[in-house]
C-alpha positions in Angstrom: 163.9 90.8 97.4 162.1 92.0 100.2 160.2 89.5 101.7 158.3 91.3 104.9 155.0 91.4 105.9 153.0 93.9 104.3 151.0 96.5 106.6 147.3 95.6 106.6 145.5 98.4 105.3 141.8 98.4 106.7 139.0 100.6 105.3 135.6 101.2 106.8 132.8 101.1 105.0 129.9 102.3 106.2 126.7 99.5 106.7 124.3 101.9 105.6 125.9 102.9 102.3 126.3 98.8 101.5 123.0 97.9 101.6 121.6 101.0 99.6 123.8 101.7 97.4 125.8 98.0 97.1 129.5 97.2 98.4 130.9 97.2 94.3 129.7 100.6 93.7 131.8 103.8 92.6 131.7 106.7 94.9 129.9 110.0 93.3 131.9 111.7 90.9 133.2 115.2 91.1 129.9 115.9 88.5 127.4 113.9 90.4 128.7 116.0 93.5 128.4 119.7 92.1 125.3 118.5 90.4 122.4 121.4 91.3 119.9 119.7 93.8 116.2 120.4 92.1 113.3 122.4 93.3 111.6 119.4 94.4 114.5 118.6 97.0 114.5 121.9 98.4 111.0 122.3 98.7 111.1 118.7 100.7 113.7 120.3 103.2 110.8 123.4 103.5 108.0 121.1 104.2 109.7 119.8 107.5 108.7 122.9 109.2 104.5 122.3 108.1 104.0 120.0 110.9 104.7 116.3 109.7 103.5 113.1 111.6 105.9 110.6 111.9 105.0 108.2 108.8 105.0 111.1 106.5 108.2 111.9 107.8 109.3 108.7 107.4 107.9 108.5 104.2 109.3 111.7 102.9 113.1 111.1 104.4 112.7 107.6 102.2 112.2 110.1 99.0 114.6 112.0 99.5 117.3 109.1 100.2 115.9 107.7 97.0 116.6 111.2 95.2 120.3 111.3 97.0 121.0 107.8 95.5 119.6 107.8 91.8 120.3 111.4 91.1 124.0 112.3 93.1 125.0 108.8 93.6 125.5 109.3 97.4 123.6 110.0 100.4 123.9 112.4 103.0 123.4 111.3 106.7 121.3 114.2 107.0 120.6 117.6 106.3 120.6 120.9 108.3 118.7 124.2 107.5 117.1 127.4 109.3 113.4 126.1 110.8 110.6 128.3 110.1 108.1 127.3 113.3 109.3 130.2 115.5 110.6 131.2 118.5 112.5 129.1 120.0 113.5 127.0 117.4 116.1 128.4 115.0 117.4 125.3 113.0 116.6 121.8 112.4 118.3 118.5 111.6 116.6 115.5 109.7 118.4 112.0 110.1 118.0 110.7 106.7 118.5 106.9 107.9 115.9 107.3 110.8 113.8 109.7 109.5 114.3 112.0 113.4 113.6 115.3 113.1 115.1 117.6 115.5 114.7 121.3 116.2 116.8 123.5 118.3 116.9 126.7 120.1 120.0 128.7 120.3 121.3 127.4 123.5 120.5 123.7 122.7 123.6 121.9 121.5 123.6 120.0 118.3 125.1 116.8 117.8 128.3 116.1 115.3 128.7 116.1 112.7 125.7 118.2 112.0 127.4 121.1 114.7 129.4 122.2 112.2 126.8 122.6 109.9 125.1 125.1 112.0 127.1 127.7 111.9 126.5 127.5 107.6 123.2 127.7 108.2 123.1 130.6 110.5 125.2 133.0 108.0 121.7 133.0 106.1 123.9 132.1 103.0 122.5 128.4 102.6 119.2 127.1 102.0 120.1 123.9 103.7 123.2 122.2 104.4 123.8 117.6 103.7 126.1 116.3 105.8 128.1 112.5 105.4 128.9 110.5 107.5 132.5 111.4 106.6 132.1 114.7 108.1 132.3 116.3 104.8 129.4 119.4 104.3 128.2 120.2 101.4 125.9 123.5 101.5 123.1 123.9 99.2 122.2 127.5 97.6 118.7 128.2 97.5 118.6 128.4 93.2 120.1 124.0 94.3 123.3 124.8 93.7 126.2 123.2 95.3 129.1 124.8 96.8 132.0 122.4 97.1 
């Protein structure tokens, strides 16, 4: 018998996904994931561009975390998509957790994970794009289907 000390495997769980969506709970399953996001969720990720103050921001990021957690089983850190205000902003990021909407002209540099997301966005392909804090993307067709 083999009597050494095991290695000590450590996992990270993220503090935000704990207290939302509880430390027992299963991550989202492969259906839950490919799941079409509805009308209503795209149109939310439109109505960022009509000029929000910062409680109905606020307000409106708290739906749509609600949405991500009863209806996919996990929440994005955010989402990225094309902005629609004009020159010189050509995309925009909402924090889901902090409810911070930023918009960005094509010099400015984007934080990551959302960077990588940008470059989805540009190809005019995706309606918007959720990003984890895994890294993981996850663009969004504008008819709310997934591509995985």
């Amino acid at each position: 018998m083999n009597f050494q000390r095991r290695r000590r495997v450590e996992t990270h769980i993220d503090p935000r996904a704990a207290t939302t969506r509880g430390a027992r709970q299963s991550l989202p399953t492969q259906h839950q994931v490919r799941k079409p996001r509805h009308a209503g969720l795209v149109k939310a990720v439109h109505s960022f561009d009509a000029g929000l103050d910062s409680a109905s921001r606020a307000q409106l990021a708290a739906w749509i975390r609600a949405e991500y957690e009863s209806e996919f089983g996990d929440v994005p850190l955010g989402l990225f998509s094309l902005c629609h205000l004009g020159p010189p902003y050509i995309d925009h990021r909402l924090d889901l957790w902090r409810s911070i909407l930023e918009h960005y002209a094509p010099a400015d540099v984007v934080p990551e994970p959302f960077a990588q997301a940008r470059m989805l966005v540009r190809s005019g392909a995706y309606e918007f794009v959720e990003v984890y804090a895994s890294g993981e993307l996850r663009p969004v067709l504008a008819d709310g289907s997934v591509v995985v």
